[in-house]
C-alpha positions as CSV (number, residue, x, y, z in Angstrom):
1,X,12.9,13.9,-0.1
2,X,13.0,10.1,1.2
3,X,9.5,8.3,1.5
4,X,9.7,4.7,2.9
5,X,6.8,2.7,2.8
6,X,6.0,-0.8,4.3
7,X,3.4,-3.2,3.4
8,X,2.0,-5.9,5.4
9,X,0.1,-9.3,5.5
10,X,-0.5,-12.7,4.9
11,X,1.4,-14.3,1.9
12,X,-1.0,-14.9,-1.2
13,X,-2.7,-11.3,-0.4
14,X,-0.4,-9.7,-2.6
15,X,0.9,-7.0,-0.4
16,X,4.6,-7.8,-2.6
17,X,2.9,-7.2,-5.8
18,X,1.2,-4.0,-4.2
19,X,4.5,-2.8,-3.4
20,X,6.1,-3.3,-6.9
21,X,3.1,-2.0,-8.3
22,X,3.8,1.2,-6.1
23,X,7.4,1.5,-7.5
24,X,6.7,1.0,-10.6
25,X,4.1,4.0,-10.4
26,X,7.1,5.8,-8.8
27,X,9.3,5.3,-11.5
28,X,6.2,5.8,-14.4
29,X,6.1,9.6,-13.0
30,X,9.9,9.7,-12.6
31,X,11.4,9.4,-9.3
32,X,13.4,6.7,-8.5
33,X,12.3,3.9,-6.1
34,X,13.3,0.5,-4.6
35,X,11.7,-2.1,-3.7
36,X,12.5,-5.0,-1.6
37,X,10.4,-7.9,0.4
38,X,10.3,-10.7,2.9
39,X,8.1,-13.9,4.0
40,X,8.3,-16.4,6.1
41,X,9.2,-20.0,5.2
42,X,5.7,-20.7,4.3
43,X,4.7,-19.7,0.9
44,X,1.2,-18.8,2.0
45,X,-0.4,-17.6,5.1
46,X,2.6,-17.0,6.7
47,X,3.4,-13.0,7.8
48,X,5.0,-11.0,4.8
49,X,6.2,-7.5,4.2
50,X,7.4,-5.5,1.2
51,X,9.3,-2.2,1.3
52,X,9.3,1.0,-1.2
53,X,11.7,3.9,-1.0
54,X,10.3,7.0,-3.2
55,X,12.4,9.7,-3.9
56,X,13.3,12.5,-6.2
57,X,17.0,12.3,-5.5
58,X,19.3,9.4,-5.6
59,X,18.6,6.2,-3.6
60,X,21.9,5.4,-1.4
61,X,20.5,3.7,1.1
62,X,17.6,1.0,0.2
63,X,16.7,-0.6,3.4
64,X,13.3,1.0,5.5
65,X,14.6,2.0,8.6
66,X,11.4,4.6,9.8
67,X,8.4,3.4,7.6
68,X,5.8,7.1,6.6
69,X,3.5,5.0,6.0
70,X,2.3,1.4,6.5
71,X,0.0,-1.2,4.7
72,X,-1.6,-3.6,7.4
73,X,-3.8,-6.4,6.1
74,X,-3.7,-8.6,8.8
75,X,-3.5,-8.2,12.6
76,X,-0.3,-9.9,13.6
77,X,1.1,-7.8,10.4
78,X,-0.6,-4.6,12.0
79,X,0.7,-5.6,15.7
80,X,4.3,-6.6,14.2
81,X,4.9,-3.4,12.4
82,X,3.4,-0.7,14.5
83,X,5.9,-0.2,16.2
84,X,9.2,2.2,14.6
85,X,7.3,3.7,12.5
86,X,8.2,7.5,11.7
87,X,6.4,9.9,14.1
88,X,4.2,11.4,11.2
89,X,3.7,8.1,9.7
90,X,0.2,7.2,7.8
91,X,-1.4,4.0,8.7
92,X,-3.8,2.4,6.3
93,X,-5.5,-0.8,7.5
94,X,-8.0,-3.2,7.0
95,X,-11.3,-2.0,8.6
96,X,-11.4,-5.5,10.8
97,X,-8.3,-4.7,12.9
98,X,-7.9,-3.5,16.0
99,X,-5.6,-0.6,16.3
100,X,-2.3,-1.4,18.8
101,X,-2.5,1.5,21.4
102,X,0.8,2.5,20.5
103,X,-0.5,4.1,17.5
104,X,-1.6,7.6,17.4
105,X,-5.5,7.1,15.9
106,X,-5.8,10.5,14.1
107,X,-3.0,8.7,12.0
108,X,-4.8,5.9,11.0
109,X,-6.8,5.1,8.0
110,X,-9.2,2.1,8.6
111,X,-11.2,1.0,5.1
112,X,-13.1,-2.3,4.2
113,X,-10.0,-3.6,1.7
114,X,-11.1,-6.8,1.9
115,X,-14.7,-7.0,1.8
116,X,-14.4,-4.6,-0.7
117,X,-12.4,-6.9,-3.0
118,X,-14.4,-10.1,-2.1
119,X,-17.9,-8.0,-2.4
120,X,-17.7,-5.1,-4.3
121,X,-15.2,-6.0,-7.2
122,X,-15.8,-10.3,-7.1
123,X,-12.8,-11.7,-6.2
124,X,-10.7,-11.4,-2.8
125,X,-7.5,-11.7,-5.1
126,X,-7.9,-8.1,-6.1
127,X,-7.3,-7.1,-2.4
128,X,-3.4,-5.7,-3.2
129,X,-4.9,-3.6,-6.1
130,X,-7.4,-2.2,-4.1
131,X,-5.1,-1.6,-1.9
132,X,-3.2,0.5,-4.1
133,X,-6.1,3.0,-5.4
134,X,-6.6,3.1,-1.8
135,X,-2.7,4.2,-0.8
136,X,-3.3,6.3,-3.7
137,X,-5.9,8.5,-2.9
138,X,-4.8,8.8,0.7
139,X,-1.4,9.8,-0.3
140,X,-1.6,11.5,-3.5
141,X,1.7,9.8,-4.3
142,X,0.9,9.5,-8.0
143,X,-1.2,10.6,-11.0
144,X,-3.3,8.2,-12.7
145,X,-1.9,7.4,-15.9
146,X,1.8,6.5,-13.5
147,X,-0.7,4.2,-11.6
148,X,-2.1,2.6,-14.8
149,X,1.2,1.7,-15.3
150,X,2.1,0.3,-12.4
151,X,-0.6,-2.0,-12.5
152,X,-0.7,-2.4,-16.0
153,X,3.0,-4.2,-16.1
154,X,1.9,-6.8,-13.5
155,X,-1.1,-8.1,-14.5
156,X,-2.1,-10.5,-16.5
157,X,-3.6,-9.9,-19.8
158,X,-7.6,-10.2,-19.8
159,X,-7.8,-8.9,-16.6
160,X,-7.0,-5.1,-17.1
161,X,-11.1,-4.3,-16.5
162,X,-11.3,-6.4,-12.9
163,X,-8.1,-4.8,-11.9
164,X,-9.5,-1.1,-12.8
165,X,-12.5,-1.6,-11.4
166,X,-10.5,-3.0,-8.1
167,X,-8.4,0.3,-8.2
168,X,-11.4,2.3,-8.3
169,X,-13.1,0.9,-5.7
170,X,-10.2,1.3,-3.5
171,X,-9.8,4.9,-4.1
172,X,-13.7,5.8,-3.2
173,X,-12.4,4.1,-0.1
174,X,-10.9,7.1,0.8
175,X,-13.1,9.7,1.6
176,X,-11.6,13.5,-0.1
177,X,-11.3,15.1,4.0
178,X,-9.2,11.8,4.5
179,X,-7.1,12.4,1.2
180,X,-6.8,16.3,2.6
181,X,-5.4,15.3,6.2
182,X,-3.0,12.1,5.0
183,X,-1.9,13.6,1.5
184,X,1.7,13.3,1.4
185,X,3.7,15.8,-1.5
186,X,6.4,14.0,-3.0
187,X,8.4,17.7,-3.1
């Protein structure tokens, strides 16, 4: 079992931190995972991506080559990375993009990430964590005390309430038939 995983945005969203959170979850309910990332030259606003390998076996080979699933929280991040992703591949985007013909809809997952950060939890900084209750509960990737984890190594101390209540609000983001069609065993 190999799951690859790609997210996508603007830098300062924290789509890297998403991802390390995600490996870090990984390795809290013990498989083994990499994580790697790029940006542009600007160190915020410009286009960034972060890849995670899951698996159960060994990792040999830590480069994405055929993303499952894919984290967009912009539009040129969504258009950029559409394409060569792995025919069964999950798409979970932010509800204000427009999805590139070239994906399959039934595959994607479009949820309010960022109003829901900016509105629902108070602060638009919070995005990458809701993010991550959202990937989640649309994946069933994790349990919640592995997720706790995850988070709880990255964050900075005083802020574990905003950041729970952030990964809360992203998981009601994804409705239970949504969790049933995208759920992804880690087997």
């Amino acid at each position: 079992m190999r799951f690859e995983m790609r997210f996508s945005g603007s830098g300062g969203q924290g789509v890297i931190l998403a991802s390390v959170i995600v490996a870090e979850a990984a390795v809290a309910e013990g498989l083994n995972a990499v994580q790697s990332q790029s940006y542009g030259p600007e160190a915020r606003g410009g286009m960034c991506k972060a890849e995670t390998v899951i698996s159960r076996d060994k990792i040999w080979y830590s480069k994405v080559t055929r993303p499952d699933f894919l984290l967009a929280l912009t539009q040129q991040s969504l258009d950029k990375y559409a394409a060569g992703l792995a025919p069964e591949a999950v798409v979970l985007a932010d509800d204000t993009l427009s999805v590139p013909a070239s994906l399959d809809r039934e595959r994607v997952l479009l949820v309010p990430i960022l109003a829901t950060a900016r509105e629902r939890v108070g602060k638009l900084m919070t995005a990458n964590i809701v993010a991550v209750g959202a990937v989640n509960k649309a994946l069933g990737l994790f349990g919640e005390e592995a997720l706790y984890e995850g988070v709880r190594r990255h964050i900075p101390a005083g802020t574990e309430e905003l950041n729970w209540k952030a990964l809360a609000a992203g998981a009601e983001l994804v409705s239970d038939a949504d969790a049933a069609r995208f759920r992804r065993a880690l087997d």
